[in-house]
MDAnalysis code that builds the backbone (N, CA, C; Angstrom):
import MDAnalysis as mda
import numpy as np

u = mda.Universe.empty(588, n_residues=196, atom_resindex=np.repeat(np.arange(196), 3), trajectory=True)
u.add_TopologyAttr("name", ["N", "CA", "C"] * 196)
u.add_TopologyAttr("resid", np.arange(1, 197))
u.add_TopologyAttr("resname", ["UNK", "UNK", "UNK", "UNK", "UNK", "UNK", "UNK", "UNK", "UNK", "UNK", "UNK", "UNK", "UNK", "UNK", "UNK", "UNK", "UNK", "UNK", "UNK", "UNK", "UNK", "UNK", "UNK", "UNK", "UNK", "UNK", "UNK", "UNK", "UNK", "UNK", "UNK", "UNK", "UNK", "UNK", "UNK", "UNK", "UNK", "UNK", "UNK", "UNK", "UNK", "UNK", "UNK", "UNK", "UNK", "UNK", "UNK", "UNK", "UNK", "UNK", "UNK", "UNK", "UNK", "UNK", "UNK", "UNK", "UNK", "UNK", "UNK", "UNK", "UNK", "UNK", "UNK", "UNK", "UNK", "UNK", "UNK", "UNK", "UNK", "UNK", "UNK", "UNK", "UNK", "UNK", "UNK", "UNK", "UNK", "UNK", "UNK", "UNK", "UNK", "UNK", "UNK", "UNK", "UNK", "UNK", "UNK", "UNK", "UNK", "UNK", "UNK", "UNK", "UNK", "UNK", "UNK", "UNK", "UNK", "UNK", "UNK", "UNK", "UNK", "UNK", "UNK", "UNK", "UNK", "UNK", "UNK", "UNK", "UNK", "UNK", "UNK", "UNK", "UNK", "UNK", "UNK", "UNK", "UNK", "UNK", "UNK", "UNK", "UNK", "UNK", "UNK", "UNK", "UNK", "UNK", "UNK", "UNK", "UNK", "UNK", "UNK", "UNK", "UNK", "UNK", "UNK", "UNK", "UNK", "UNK", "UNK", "UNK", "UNK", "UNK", "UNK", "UNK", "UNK", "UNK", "UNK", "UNK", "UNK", "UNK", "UNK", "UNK", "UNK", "UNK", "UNK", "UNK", "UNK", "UNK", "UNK", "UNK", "UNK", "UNK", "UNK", "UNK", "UNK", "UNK", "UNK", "UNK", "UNK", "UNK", "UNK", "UNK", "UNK", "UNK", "UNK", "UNK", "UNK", "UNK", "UNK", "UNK", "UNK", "UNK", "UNK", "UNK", "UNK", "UNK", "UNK", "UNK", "UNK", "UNK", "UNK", "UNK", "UNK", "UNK", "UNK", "UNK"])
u.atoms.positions = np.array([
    [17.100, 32.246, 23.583],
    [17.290, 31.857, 22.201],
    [18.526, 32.530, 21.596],
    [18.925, 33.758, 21.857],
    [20.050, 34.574, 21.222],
    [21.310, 33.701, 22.055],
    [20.982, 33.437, 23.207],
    [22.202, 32.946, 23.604],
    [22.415, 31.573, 23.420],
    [21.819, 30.696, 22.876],
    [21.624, 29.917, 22.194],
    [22.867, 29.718, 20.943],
    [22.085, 30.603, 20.077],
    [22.942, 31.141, 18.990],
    [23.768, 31.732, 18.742],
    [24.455, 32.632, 19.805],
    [25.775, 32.924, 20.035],
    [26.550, 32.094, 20.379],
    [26.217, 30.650, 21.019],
    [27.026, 29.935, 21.585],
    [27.323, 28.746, 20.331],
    [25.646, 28.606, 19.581],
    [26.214, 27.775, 18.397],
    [27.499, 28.501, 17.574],
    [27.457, 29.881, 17.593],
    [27.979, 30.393, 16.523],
    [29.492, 30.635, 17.163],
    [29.954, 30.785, 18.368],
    [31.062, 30.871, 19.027],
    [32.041, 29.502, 18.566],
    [30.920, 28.373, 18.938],
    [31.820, 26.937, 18.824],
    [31.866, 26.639, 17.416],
    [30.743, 26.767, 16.485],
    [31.455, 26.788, 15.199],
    [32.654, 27.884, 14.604],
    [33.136, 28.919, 15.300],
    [33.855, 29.706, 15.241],
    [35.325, 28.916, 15.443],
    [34.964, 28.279, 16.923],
    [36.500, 27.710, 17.634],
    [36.571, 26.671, 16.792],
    [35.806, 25.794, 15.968],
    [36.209, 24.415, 15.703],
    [36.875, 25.120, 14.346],
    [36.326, 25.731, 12.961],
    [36.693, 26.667, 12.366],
    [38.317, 27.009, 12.173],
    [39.123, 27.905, 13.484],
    [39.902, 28.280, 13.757],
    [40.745, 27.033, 14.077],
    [40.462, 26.156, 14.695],
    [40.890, 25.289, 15.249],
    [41.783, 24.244, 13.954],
    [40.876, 24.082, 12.840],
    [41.545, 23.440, 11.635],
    [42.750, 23.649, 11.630],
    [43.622, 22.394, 11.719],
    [44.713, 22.493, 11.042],
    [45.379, 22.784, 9.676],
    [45.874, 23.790, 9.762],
    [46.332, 24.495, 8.142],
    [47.466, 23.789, 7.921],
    [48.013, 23.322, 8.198],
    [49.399, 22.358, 7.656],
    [48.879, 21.251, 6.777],
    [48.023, 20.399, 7.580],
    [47.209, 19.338, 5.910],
    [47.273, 20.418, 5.015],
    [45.877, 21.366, 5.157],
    [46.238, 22.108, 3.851],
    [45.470, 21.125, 2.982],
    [44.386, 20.433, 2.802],
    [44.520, 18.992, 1.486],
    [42.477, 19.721, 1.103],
    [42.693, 19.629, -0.117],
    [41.458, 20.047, -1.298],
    [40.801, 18.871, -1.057],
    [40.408, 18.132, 0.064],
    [39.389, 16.654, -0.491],
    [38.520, 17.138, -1.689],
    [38.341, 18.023, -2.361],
    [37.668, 18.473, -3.334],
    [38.332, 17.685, -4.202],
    [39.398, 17.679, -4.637],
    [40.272, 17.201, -5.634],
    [40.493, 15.393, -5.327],
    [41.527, 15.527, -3.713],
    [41.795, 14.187, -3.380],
    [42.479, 14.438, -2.287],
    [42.152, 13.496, -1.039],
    [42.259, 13.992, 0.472],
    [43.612, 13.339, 0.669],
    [44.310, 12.915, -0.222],
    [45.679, 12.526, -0.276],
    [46.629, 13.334, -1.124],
    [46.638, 14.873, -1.411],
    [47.226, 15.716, -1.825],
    [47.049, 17.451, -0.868],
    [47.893, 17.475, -0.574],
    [47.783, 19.090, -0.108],
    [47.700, 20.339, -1.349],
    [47.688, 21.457, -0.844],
    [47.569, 22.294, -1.407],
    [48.830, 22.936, -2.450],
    [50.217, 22.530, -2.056],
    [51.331, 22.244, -2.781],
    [51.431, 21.040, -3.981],
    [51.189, 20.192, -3.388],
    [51.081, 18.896, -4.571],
    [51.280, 17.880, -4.176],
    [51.838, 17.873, -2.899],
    [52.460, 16.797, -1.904],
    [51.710, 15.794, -1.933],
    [51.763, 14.093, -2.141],
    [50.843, 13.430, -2.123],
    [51.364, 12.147, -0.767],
    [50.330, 11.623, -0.085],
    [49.936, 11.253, 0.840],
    [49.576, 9.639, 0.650],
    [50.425, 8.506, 0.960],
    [49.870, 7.358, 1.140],
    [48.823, 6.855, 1.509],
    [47.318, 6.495, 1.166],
    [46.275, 6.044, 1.695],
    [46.037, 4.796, 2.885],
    [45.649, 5.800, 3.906],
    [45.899, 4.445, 4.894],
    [44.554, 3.106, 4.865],
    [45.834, 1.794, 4.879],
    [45.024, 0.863, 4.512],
    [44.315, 0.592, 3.640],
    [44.798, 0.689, 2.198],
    [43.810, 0.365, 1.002],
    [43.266, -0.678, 0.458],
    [44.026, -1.802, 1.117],
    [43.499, -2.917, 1.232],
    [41.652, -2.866, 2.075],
    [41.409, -1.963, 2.687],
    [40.520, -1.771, 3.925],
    [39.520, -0.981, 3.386],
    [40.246, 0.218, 2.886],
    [39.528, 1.070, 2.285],
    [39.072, 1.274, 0.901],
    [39.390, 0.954, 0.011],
    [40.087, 0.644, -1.298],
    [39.138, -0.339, -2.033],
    [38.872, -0.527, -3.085],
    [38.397, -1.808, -4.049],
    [39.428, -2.528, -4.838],
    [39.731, -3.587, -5.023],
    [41.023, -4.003, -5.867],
    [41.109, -4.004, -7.039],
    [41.867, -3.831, -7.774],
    [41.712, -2.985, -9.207],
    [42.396, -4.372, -10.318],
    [43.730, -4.833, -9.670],
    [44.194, -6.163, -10.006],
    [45.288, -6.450, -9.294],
    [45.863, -7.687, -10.278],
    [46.774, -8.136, -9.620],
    [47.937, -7.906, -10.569],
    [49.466, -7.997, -10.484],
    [50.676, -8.576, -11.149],
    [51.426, -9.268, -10.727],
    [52.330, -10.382, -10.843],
    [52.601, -11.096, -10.486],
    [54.612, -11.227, -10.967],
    [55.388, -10.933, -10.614],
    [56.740, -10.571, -10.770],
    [57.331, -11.721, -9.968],
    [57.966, -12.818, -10.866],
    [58.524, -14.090, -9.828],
    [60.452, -13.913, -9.946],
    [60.787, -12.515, -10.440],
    [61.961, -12.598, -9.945],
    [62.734, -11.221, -10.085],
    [63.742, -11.065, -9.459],
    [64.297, -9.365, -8.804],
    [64.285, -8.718, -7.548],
    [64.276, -7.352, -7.965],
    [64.655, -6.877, -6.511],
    [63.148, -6.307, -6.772],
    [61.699, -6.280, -7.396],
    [60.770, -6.426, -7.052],
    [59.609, -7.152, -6.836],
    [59.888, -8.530, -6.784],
    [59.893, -9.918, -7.160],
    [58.036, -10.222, -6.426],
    [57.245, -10.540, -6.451],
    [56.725, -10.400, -6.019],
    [54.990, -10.558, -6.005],
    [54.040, -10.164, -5.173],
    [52.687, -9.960, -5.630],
    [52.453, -8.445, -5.734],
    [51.799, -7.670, -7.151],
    [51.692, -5.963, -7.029],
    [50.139, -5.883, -7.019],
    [49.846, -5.624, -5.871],
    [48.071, -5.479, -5.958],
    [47.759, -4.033, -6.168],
    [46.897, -3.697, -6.946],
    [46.671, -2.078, -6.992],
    [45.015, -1.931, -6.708],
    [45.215, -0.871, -6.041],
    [43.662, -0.305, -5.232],
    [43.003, 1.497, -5.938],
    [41.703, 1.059, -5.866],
    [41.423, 2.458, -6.088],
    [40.292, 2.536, -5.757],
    [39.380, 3.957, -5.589],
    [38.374, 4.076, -5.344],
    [36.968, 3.365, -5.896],
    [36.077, 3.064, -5.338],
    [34.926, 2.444, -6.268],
    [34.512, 3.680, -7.168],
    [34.863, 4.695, -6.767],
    [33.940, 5.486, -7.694],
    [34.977, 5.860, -8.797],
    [35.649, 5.371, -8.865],
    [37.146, 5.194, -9.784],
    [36.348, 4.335, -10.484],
    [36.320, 3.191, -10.241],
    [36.174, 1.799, -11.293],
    [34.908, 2.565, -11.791],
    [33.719, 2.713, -11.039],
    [32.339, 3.224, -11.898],
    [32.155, 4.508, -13.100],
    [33.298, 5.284, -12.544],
    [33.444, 6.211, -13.662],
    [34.353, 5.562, -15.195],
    [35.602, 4.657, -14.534],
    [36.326, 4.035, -15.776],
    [35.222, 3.787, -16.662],
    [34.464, 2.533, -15.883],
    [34.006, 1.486, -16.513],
    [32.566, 2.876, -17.787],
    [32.555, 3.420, -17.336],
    [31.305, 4.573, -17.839],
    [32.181, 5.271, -19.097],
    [33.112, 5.417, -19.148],
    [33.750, 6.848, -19.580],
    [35.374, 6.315, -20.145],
    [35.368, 5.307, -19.693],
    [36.307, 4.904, -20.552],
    [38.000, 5.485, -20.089],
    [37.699, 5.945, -19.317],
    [38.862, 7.572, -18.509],
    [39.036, 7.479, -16.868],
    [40.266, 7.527, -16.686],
    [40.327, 7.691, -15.199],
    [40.022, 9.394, -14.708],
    [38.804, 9.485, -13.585],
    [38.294, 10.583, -13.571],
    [39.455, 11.417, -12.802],
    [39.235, 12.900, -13.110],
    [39.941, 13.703, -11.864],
    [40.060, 13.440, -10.110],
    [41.627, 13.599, -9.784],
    [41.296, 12.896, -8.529],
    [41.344, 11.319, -8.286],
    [41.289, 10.547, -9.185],
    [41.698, 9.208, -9.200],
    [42.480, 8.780, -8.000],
    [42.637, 7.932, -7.484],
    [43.969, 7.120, -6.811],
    [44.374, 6.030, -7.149],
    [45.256, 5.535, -6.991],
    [45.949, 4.108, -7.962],
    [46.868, 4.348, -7.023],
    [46.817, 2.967, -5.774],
    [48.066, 2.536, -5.074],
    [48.392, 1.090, -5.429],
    [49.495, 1.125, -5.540],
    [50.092, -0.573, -6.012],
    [50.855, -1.353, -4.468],
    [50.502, -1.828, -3.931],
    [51.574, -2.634, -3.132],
    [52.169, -3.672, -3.194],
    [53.721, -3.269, -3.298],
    [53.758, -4.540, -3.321],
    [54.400, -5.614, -2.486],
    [54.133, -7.018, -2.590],
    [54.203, -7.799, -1.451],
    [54.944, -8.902, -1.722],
    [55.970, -9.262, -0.886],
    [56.641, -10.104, -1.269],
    [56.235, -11.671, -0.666],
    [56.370, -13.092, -1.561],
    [56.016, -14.100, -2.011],
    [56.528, -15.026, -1.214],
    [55.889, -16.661, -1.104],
    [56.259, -17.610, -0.922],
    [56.136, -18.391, -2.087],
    [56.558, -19.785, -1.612],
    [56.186, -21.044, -2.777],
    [55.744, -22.035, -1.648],
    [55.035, -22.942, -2.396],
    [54.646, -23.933, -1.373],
    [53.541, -25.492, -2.706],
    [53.610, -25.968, -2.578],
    [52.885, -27.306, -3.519],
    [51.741, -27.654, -2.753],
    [50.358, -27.372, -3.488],
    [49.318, -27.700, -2.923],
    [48.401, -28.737, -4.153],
    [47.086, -29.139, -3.657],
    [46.119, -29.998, -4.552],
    [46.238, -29.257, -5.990],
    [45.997, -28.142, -5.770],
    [45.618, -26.959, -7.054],
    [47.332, -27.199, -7.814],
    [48.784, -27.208, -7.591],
    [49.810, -27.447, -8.393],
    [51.002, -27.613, -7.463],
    [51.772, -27.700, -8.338],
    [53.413, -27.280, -7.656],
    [53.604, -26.271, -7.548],
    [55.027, -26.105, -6.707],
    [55.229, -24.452, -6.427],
    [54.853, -23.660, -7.349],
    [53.272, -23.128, -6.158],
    [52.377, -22.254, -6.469],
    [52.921, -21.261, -5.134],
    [52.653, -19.852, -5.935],
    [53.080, -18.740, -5.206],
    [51.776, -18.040, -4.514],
    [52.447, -17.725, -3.231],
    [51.205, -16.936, -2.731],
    [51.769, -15.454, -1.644],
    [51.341, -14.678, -1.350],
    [51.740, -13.713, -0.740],
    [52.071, -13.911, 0.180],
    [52.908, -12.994, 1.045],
    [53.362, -13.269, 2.559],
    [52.761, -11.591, 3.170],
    [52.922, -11.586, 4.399],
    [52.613, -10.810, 5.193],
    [53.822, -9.353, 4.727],
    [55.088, -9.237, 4.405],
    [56.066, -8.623, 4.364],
    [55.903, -7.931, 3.013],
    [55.565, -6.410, 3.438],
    [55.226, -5.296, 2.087],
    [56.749, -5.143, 1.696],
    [56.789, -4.733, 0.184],
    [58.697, -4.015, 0.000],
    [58.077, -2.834, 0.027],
    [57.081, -2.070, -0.875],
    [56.614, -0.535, -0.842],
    [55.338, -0.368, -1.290],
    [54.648, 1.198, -1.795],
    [53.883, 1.103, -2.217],
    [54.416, 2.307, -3.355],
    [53.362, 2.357, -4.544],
    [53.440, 3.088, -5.344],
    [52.046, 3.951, -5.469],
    [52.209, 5.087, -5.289],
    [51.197, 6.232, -5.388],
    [50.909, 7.251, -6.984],
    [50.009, 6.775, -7.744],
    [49.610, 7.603, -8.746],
    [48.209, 8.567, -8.399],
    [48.030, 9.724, -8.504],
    [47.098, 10.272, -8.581],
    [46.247, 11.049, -9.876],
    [45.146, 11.065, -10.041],
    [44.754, 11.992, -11.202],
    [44.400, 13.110, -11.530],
    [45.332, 14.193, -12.252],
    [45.262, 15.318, -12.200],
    [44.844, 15.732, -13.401],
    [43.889, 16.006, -14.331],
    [42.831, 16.504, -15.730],
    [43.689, 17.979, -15.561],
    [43.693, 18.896, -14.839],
    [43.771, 20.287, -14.904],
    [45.060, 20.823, -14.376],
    [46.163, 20.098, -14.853],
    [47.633, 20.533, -14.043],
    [47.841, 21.789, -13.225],
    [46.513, 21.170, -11.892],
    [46.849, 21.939, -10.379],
    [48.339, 22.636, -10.192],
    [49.465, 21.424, -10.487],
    [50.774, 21.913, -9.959],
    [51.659, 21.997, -11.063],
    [51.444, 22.889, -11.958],
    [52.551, 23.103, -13.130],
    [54.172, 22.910, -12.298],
    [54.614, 23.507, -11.455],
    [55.819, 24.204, -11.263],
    [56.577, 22.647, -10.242],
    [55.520, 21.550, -9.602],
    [55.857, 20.702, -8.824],
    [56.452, 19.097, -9.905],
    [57.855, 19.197, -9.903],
    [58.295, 17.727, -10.405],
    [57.933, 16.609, -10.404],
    [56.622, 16.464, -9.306],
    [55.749, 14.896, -8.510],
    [54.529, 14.658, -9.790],
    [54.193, 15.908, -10.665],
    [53.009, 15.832, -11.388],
    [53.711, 16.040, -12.746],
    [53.178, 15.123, -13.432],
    [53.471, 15.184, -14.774],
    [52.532, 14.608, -15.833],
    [52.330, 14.749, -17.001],
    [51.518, 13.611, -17.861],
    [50.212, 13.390, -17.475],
    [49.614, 14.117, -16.529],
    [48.394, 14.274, -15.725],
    [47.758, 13.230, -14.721],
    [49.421, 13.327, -14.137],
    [49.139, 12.417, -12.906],
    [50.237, 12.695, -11.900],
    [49.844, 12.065, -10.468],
    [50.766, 12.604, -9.680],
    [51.571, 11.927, -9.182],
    [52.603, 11.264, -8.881],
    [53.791, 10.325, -8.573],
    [54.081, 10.485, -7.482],
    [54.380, 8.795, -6.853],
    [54.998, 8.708, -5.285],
    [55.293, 7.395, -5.073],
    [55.697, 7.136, -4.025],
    [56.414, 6.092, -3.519],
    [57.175, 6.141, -2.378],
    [56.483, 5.125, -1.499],
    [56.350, 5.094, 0.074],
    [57.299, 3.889, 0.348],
    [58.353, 4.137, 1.119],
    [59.058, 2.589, 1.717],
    [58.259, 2.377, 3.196],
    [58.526, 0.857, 3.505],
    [57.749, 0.641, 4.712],
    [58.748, 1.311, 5.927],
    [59.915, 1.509, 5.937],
    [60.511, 1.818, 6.968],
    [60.200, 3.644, 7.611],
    [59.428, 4.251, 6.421],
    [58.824, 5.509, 6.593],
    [57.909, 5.918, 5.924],
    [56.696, 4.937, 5.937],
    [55.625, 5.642, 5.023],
    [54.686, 6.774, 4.594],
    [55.232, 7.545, 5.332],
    [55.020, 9.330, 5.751],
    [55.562, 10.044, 4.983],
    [56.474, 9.359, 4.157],
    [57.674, 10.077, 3.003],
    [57.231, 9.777, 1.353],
    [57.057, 10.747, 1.044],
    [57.180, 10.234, -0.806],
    [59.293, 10.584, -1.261],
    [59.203, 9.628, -1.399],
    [61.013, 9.177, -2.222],
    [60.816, 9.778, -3.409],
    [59.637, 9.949, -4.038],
    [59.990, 10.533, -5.625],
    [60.598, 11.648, -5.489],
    [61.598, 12.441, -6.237],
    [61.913, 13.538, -6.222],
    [61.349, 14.484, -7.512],
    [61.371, 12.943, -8.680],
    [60.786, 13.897, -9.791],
    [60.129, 12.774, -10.973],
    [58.515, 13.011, -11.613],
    [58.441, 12.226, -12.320],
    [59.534, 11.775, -13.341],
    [60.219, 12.574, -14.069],
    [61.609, 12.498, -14.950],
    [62.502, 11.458, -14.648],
    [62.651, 11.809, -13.452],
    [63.770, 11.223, -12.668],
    [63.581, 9.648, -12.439],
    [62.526, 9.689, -11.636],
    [61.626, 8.521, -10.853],
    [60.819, 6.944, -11.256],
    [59.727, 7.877, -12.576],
    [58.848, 7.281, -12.785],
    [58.723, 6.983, -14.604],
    [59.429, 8.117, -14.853],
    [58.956, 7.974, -16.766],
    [59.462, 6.811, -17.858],
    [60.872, 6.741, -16.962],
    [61.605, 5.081, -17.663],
    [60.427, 3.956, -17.664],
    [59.880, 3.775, -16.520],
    [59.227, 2.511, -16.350],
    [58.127, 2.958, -16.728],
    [57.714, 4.031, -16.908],
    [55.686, 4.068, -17.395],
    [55.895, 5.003, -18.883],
    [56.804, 4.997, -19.389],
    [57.155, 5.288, -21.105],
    [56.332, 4.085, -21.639],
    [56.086, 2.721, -21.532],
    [55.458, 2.017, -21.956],
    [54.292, 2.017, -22.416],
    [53.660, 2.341, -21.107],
    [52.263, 3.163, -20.763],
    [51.961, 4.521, -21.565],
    [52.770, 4.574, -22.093],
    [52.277, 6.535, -22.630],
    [50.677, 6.040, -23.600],
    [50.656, 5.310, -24.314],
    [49.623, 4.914, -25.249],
    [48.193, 4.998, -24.370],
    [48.496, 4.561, -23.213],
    [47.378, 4.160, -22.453],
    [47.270, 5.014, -21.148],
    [47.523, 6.497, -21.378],
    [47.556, 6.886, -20.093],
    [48.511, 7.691, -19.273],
    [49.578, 6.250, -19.418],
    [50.734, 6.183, -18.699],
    [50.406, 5.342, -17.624],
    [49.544, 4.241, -17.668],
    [48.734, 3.386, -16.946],
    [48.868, 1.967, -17.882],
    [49.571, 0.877, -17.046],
    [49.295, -0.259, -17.679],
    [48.120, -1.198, -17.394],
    [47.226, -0.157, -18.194],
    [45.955, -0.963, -18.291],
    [45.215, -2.376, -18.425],
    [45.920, -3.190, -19.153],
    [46.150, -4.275, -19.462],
    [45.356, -5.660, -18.318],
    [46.405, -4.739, -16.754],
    [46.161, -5.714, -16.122],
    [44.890, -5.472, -14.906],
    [43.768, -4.390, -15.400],
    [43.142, -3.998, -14.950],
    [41.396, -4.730, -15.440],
    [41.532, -5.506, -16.628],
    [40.118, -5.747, -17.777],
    [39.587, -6.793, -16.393],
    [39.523, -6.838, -15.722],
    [39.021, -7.876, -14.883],
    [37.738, -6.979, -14.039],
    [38.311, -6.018, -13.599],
    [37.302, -4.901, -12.538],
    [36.942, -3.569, -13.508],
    [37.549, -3.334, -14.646],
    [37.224, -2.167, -15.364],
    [36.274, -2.736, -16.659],
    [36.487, -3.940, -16.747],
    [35.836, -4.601, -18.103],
    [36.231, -3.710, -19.284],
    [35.413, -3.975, -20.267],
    [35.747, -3.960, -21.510],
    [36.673, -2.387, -22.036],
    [36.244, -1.257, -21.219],
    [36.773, -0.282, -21.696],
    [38.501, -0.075, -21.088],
    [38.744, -1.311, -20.339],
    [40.163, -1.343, -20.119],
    [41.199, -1.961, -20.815],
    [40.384, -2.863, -22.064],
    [41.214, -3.239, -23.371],
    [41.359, -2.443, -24.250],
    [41.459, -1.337, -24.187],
    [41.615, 0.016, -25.189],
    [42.558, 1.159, -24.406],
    [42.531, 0.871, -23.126],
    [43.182, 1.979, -22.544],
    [42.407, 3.386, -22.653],
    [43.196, 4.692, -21.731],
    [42.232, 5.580, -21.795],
    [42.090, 6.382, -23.006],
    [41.111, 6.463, -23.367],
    [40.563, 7.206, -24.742],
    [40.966, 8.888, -24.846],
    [41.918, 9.347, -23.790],
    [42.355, 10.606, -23.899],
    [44.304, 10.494, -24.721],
    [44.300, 9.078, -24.266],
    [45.947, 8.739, -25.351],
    [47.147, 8.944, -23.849],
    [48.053, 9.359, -25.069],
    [49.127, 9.354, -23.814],
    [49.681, 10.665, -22.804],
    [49.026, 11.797, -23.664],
    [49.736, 12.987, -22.976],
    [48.417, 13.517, -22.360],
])
């Protein structure tokens, strides 16, 4: 029996030791952030993910279908609380379009197989990373190209992200708007904490 239990206690020792410390990542918080602030593309959110909505952009250099994903227990807390909880995820991908004329209309647009990127927001209530440029406004910023999706391109919310989600400050910094479909009613008000 002792040797038993030395041997349980040996191999929980080696597996233990064995952890890789380079992730480094709080799944406490969100298993797509390390212990720096670094945030992490979710693989397959289409797969993993619940769909949050759609946008629809028919011209530019982001022209396109923007689907955004997040956790179910994301939508169940929104929809409760009115608030995106700590830890949140919000990935947008987006996907670029065809046209084609079917029964339903004329050139009607539909997605193609060919991603341009994704966009990574995370939710941070307790500014984990004061000193890191990726977190700001109590959330965490990124953006993945397909040619290296292992990379966040943001260098700095300032820099990066605040031109285009200044809109959003009322609501978050989240354009809520296009979310009332899976969040229902408490997503026509935006989040009840405001903009900062």
């Amino acid at each position: 029996m002792v040797f038993k239990r030395t041997k349980l206690l040996g191999i929980s020792l080696l597996m233990a030791l064995s952890a890789s410390p380079v992730l480094a990542i709080d799944a406490s918080f969100s298993k797509y952030v390390d212990d720096k602030g670094n945030i992490y593309l979710p693989e397959d959110p289409r797969k993993t993910m619940v769909h949050l909505g759609s946008w629809f952009v028919p011209e530019g250099d982001v022209s396109g279908f923007h689907d955004v994903y997040t956790e179910a227990e994301t939508v169940e807390v929104y929809r409760r609380t009115g608030v995106f909880p700590d830890g949140a995820t919000l990935v947008k991908e987006l996907r670029k379009h065809n046209f084609g004329d079917y029964p339903t209309g004329a050139n009607v647009s539909y997605p193609n197989s060919e991603i341009r990127l994704w966009f990574v927001m995370i939710k941070d209530s307790t500014n984990r990373f004061p000193k890191n440029p990726l977190w700001a406004k109590g959330w965490g910023w990124a953006m993945f190209q397909t040619d290296n999706p292992d990379k966040n391109v943001v260098t700095s919310f300032e820099e990066s992200c605040k031109a285009c989600h200044t809109p959003a400050k009322e609501t978050g910094w989240v354009f809520i708007e296009g979310y009332q479909a899976t969040l229902g009613s408490a997503a026509s008000q935006g989040e009840r904490s405001g903009g900062e």
